[in-house]
C-alpha positions as CSV (number, residue, x, y, z in Angstrom):
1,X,75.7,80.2,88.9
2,X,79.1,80.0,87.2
3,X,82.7,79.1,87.9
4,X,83.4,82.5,87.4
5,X,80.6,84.1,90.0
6,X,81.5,80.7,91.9
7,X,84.9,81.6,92.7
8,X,84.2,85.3,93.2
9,X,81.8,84.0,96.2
10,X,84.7,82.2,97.6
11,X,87.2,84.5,97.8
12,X,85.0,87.2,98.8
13,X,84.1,85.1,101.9
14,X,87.7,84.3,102.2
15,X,88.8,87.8,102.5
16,X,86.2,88.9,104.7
17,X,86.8,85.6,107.4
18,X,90.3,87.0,107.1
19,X,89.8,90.7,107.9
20,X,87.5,89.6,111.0
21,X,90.0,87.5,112.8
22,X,93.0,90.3,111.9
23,X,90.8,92.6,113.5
24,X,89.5,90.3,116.5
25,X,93.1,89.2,117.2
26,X,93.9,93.1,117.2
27,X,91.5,93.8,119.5
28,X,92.6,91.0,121.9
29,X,96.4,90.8,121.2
């Protein structure tokens, strides 16, 4: 793998963790 695909794997894991807890704190709060 490269930096490049590297970091694309990071902050595509990074925006998805993100997205879940907006929407499980949506849900709750």
């Amino acid at each position: 793998m490269s930096i490049a695909d590297l970091a694309l794997l990071v902050v595509s894991v990074a925006v998805f963790v993100y997205l879940g807890l907006a929407m499980f704190k949506a849900e709750w709060f």
